[in-house]
KETORRO-318664 format. One line per 2 residues: their letters; for each residue x negated, y, z of N, C-alpha, C, CB. Coordinates in steps of 0.2 Angstrom, whole numbers. Each point is the difference from the previous one (the first is absolute). Glycine has a CB too. Layout:
a) X,Y,Z,X,Y,Z,X,Y,Z,X,Y,Z; ...
***
This chain:
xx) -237,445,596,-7,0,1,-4,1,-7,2,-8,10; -8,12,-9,-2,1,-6,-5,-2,0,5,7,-3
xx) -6,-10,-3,-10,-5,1,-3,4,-4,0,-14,0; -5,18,6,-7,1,-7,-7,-3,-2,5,10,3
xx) -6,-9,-8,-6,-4,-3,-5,2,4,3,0,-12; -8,-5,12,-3,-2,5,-6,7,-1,3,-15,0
xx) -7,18,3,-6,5,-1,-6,-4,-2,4,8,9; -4,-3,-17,-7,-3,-4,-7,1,3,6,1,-10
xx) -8,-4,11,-9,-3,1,-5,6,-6,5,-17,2; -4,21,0,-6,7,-3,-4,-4,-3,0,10,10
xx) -5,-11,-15,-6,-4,-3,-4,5,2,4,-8,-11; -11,4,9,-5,3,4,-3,5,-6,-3,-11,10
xx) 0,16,-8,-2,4,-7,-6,-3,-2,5,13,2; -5,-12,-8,-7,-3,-3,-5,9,1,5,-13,-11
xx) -11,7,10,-4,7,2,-3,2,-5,-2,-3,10; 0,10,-12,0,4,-4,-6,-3,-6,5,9,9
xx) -3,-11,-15,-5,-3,-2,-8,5,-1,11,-8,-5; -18,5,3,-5,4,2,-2,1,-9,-3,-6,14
xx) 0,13,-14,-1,1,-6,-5,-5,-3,2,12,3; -6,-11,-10,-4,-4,-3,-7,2,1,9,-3,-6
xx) -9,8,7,-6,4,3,-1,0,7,3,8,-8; -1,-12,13,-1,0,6,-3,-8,3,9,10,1
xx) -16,-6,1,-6,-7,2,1,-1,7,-10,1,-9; 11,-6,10,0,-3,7,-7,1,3,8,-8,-3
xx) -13,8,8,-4,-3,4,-2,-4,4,0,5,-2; -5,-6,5,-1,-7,3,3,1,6,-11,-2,-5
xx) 9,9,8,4,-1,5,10,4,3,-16,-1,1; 19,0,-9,7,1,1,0,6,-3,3,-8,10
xx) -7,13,-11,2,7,-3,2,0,-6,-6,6,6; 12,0,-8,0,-2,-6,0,8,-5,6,-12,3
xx) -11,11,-8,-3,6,-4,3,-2,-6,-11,3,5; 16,6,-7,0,2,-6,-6,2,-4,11,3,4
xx) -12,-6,-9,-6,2,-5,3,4,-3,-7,-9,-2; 13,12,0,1,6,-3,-1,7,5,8,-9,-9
xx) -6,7,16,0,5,2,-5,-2,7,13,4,-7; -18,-5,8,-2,-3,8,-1,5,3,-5,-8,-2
xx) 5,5,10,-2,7,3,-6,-4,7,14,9,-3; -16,-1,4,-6,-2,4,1,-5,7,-5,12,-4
xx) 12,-9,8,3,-3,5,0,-11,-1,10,16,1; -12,-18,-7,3,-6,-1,-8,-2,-1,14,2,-5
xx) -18,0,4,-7,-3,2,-3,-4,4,0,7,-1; -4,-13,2,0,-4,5,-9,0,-3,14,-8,5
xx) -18,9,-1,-8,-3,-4,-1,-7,4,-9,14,-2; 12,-17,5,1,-6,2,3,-4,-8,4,3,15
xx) 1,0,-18,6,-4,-6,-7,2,-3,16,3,0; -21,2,-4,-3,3,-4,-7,-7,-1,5,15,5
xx) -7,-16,4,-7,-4,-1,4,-6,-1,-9,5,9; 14,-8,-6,3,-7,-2,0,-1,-8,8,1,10
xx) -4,3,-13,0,-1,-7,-8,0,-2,12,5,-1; -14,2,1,-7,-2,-4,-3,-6,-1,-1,10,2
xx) -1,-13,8,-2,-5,1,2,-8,-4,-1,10,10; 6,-9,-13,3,-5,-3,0,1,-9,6,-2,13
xx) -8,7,-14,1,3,-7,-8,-2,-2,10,12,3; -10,-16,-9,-7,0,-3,-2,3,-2,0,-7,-1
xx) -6,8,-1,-4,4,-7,0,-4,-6,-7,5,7; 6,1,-13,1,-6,-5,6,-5,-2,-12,2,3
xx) 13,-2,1,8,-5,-3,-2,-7,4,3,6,-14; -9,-6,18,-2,-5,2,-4,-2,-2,8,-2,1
xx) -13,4,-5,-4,-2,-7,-6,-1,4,5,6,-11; -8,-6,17,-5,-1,5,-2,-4,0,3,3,5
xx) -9,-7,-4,-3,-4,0,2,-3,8,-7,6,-10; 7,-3,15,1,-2,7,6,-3,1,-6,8,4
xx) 6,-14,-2,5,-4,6,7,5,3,-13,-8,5; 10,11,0,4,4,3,4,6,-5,-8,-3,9
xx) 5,4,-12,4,8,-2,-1,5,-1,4,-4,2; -10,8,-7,-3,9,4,6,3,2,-11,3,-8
xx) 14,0,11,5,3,-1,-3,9,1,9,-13,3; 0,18,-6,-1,6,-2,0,0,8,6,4,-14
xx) -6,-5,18,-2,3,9,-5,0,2,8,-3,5; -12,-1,-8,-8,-2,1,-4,5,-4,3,-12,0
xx) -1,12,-7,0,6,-5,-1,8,1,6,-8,-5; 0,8,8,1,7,4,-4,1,6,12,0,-3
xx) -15,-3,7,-3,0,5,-8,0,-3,9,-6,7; -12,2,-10,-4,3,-4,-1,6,-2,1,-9,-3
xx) 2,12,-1,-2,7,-2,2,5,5,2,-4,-12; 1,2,18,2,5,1,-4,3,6,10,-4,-5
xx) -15,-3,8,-7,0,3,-4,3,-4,2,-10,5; -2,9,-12,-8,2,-4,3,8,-2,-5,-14,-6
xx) 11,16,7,0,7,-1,1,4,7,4,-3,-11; -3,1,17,-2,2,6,-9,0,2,12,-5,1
xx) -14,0,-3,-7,4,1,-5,3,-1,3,-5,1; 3,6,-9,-6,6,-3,4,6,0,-8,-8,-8
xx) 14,10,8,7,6,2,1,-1,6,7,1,-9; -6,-3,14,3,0,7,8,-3,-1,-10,12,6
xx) 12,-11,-1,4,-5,1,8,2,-2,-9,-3,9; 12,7,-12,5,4,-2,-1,-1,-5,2,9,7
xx) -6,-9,-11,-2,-3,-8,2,-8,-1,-12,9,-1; 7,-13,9,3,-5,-3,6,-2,3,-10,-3,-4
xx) 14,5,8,8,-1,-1,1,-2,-8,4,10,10; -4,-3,-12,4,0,-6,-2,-6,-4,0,13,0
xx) -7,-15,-1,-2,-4,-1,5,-7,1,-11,7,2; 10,-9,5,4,-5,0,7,-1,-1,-9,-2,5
xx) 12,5,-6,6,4,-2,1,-1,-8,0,8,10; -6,-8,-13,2,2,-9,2,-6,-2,-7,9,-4
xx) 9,-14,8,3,-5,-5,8,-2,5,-14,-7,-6; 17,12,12,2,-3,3,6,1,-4,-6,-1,12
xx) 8,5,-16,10,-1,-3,-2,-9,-3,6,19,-8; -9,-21,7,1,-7,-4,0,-6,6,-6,4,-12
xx) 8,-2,18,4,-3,5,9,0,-1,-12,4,8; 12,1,-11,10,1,-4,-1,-3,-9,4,15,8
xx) -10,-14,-9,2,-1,-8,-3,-4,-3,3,10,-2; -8,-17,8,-5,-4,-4,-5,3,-5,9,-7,1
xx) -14,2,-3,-6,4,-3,-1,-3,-6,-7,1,10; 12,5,-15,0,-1,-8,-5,-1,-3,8,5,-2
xx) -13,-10,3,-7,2,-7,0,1,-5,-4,-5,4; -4,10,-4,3,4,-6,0,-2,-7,-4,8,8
xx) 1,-15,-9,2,0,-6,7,-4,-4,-11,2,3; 15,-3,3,6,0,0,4,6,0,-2,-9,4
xx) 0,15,0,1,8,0,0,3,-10,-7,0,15; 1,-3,-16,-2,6,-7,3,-7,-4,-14,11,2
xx) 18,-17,-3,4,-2,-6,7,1,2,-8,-7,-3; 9,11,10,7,3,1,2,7,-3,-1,-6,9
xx) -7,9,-9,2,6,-4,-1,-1,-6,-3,6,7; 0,-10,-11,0,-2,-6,5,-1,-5,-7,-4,7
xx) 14,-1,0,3,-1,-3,8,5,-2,-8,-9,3; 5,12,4,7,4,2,-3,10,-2,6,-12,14
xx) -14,13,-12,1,8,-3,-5,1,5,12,3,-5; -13,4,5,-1,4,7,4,0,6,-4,6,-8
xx) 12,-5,5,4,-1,5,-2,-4,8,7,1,-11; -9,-8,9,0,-4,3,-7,1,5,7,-7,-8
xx) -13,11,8,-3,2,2,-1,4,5,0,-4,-8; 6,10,7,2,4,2,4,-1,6,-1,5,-10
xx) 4,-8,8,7,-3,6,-4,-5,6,11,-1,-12; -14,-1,9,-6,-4,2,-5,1,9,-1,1,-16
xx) -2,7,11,-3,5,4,6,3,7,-8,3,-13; 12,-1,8,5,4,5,2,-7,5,6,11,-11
xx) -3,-15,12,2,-4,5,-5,-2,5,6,-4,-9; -13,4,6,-5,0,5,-1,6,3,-5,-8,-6
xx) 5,15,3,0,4,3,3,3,5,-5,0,-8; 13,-2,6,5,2,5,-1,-7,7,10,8,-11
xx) -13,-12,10,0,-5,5,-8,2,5,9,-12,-10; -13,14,7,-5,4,2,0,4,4,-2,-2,-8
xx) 8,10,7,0,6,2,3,-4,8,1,9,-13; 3,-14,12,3,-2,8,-4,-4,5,10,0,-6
xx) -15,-3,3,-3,-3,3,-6,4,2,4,-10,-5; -6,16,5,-5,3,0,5,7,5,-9,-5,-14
xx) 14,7,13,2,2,4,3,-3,7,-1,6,-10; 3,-11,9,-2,-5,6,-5,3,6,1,-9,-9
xx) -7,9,6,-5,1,3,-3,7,1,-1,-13,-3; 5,18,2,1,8,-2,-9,1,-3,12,5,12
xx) -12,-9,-17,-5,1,-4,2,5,-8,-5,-13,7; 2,17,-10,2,5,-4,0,-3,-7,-4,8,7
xx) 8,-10,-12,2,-2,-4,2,3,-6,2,-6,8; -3,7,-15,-7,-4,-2,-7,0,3,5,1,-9
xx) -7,-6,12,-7,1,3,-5,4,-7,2,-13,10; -6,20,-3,-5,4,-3,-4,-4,-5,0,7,9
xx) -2,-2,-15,-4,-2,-6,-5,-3,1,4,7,-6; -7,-5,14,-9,-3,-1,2,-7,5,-11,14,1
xx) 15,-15,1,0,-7,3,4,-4,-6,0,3,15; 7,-1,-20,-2,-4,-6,-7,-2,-3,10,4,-1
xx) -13,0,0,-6,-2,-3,-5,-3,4,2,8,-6; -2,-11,10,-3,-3,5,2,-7,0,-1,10,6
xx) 8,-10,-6,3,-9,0,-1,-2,-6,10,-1,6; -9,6,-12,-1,-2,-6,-7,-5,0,7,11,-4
xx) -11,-8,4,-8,0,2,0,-7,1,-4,11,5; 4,-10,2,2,-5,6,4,-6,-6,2,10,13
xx) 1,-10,-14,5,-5,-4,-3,-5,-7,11,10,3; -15,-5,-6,-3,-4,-6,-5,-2,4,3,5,-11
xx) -4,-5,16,-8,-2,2,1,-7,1,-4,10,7; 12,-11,-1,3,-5,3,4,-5,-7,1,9,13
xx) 0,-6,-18,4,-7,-5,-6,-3,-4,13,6,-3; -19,-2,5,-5,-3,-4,-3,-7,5,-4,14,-6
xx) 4,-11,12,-2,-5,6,4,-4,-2,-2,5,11; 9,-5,-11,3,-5,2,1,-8,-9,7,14,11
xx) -10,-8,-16,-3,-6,-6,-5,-3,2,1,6,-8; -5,-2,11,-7,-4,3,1,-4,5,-6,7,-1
xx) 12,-8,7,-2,-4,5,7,-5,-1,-9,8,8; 15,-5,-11,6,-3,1,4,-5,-6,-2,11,8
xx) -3,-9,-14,4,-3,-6,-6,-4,-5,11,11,0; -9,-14,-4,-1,-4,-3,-7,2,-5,12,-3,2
xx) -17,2,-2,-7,4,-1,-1,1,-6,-6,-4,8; 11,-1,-12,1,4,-7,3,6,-2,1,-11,-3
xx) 2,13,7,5,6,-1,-3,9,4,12,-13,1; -18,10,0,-4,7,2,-1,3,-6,-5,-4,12
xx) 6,2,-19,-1,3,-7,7,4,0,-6,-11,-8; 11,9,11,6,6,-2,-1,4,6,10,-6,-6
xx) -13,6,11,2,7,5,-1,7,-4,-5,-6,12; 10,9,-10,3,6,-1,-5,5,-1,10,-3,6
xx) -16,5,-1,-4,6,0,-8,-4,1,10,10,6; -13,-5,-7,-7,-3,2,0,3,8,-7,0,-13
xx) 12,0,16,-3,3,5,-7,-5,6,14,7,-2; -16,-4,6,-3,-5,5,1,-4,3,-3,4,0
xx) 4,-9,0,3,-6,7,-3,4,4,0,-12,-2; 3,10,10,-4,0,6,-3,-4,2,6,5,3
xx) -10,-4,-1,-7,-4,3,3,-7,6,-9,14,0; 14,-14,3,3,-3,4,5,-5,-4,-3,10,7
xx) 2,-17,-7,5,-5,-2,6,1,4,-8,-7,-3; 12,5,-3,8,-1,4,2,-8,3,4,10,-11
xx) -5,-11,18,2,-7,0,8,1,4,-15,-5,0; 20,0,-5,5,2,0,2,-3,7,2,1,-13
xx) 4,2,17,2,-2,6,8,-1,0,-10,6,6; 13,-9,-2,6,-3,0,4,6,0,-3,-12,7
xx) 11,11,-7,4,4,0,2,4,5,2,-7,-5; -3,0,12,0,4,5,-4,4,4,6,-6,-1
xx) -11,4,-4,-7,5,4,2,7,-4,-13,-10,3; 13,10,-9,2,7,-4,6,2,2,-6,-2,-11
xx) 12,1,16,4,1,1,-2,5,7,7,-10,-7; -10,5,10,-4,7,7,-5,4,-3,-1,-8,12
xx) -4,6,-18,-5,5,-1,3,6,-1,-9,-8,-4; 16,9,0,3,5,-2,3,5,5,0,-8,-8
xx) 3,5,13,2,3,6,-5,3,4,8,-7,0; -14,2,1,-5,6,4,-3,4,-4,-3,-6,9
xx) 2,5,-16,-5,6,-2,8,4,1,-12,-5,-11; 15,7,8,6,5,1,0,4,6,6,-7,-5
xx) -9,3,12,0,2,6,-7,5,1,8,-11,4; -12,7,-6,-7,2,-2,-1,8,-3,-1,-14,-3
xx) 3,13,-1,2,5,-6,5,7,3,0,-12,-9; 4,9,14,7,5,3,-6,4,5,14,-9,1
xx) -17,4,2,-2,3,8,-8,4,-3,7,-12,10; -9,11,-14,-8,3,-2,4,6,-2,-10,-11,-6
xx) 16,14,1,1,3,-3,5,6,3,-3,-10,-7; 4,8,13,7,3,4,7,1,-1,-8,4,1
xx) 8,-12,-4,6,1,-4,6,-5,4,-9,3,-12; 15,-1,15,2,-3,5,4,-4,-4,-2,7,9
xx) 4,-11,-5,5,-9,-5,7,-1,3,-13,-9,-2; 16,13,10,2,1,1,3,-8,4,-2,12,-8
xx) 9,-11,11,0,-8,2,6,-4,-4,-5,3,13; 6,0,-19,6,-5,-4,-4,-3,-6,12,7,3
xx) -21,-5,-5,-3,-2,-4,-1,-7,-4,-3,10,5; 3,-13,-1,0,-7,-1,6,-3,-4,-6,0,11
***
């Protein structure tokens, strides 16, 4: 009689390990920043994050927290009413790649370039832009957005970080804002997370349906 050895027990495969470049989201997708693509989009994952992302590093004055989804909704209202509504898409969109890459402030930005070069600047840009082009074609919007609606968020933007010295930060520090631009006439009174988490979503809808711009049904 001949004995054979018993049949080994196959181990289980481990699973492929994940690059260092690949960010998880809120709601389970997972984005290569070296390589993303539009198909991996959620503006559900986009408002979540922002909505939880501060301004300033936190440096607010408010309890709650201004955050970059609040931010974005701002301007993206005050450049809608005076461009219409495709302008302010873009608007509220110009801060959304720092839903993947957190909001580097800039004076933490310009002692990175400081220390490391132009390089770092560059690379900087490019990571935002390639996370940009996907998020904007997401929504088969044309990327780089046209030169007169840059110049409109721009506008739009120093108006809004000047507000935001005025109503949001420490009243000694309206000596460093950036431009003389104008505040808006309108105070910023800050709102909770979860309210900037829907304001984000319906302006978006807001913004889709004025503009003709369809969102399809996996947009969320």
């Amino acid at each position: 009689m001949i004995n054979s050895a018993p049949a080994s027990t196959p181990k289980p495969s481990s699973p492929a390990p994940i690059a260092r470049t690949v960010f998880g989201t809120t709601s389970g997708a997972l984005i290569d920043l070296a390589a993303p693509e539009a198909r991996q989009i959620r503006f559900n994952d986009i408002a979540t994050h922002l909505s939880k992302l501060a301004r300033y590093a936190g440096a607010t004055l408010d309890v709650m927290g201004y955050t970059v989804a609040q931010h974005s909704c701002i301007l993206g209202e005050a450049v809608s009413r005076q461009f219409g509504p495709v302008p302010g898409m873009y608007a509220l969109l110009h801060d959304a790649h720092e839903a993947y890459t957190g909001d580097i402030i800039e004076p933490a930005a310009a002692e990175l370039e400081r220390m490391l070069g132009e390089p770092f600047r560059a690379a900087l840009a490019n990571l935002k832009t390639r996370l940009d082009r996907v998020i904007h074609e997401r929504l088969r919007l044309v990327w780089p957005a046209p030169d007169d609606i840059v110049r409109a968020i721009d506008e739009g933007h120093a108006r809004l970080v000047n507000t935001e010295f005025r109503d949001c930060l420490a009243p000694q520090l309206m000596r460093a804002r950036p431009t003389d631009a104008i505040p808006f006439a309108l105070r910023i009174r800050v709102v909770t997370p979860a309210v900037a988490h829907e304001q984000f979503l319906n302006t978006l809808r807001t913004f889709a349906a004025w503009g003709g711009i369809a969102l399809g049904d996996d947009w969320l």
